[in-house]
Structures are given as C-alpha cells and as structure tokens.
N, C-alpha and C positions, 0 to 999 in steps of 0.2 A: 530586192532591188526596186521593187515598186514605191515604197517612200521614196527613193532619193531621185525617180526619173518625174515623180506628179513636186517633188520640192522643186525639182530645177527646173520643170515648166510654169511652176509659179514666180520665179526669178528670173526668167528670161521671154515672157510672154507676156502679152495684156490684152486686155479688151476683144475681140474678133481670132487674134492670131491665138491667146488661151485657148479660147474653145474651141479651135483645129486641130490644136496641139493634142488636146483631152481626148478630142474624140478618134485622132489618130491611133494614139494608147489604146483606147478601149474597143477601137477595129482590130488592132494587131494583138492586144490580148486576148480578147474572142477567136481569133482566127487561129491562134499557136493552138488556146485550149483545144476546138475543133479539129486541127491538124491532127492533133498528139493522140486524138480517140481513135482518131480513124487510121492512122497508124501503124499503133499499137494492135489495133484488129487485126489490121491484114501482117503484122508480121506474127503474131499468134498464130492465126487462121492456115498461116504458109506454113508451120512448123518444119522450119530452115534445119536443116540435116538430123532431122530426129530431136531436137531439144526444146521443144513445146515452148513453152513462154521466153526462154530467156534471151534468147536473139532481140529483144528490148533493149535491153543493154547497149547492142552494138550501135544502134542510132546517134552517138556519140563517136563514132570512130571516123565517121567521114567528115562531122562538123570538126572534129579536135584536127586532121589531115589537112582541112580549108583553111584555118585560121593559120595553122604553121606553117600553110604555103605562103600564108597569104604576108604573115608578119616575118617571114625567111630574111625579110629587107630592115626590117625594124632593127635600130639600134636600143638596148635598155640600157 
C-alpha cells in the first residue's frame, strides 16, 4: 500500500503541504514498525496460556472487532 498512499500524496499535495504529508508517512511508518517489535515482545515474553509465540496472531482480532464496529453503519 505504500506506492498508492506516496502516489496520492503526490496528486494531492505541493510545495510545504508535500513535505508534511511525507514526513507524516514516514513518522507513522517508523512508529507501526517500532510498535510491532515491541509488541510482539511482550506478547512472546507473556507466553499467553502456554502457547509461546503464537498469541501474535491474535493482535488482529481486536483491530478486525474495531473496524466491524466501527463500519456496522456502513452501507456497501
């Protein structure tokens, strides 16, 4: 997804507000990577009901729960 989010900051930005835009992106892409290590650590480190690494996985069940709440209102 990163070509099409730096294509459409180059279609929808110029001058001063690009390189907000840019460096926005590359705070929040630093930041995810950073988050995701550290993370992943501690839910390793917890080894959540006996299953060592794989409670990773689950880091996805409370983002996919948000989003369904969130779009419960959403017509497709």
């Amino acid at each position: 997804m990163v070509p099409q989010v730096l294509s459409g900051i180059q279609v929808h930005f110029s001058g001063a507000e690009r390189t907000r835009a840019q460096g926005l992106l590359v705070l929040t892409l630093s930041g995810g990577a950073v988050a995701g290590q550290v993370l992943g650590g501690v839910l390793v480190s917890a080894n959540l009901f006996g299953l060592t690494w794989r409670p990773i996985f689950l880091i996805n069940v409370p983002v996919g729960v948000a989003l369904l709440a969130r779009c419960s209102t959403c017509t497709w």
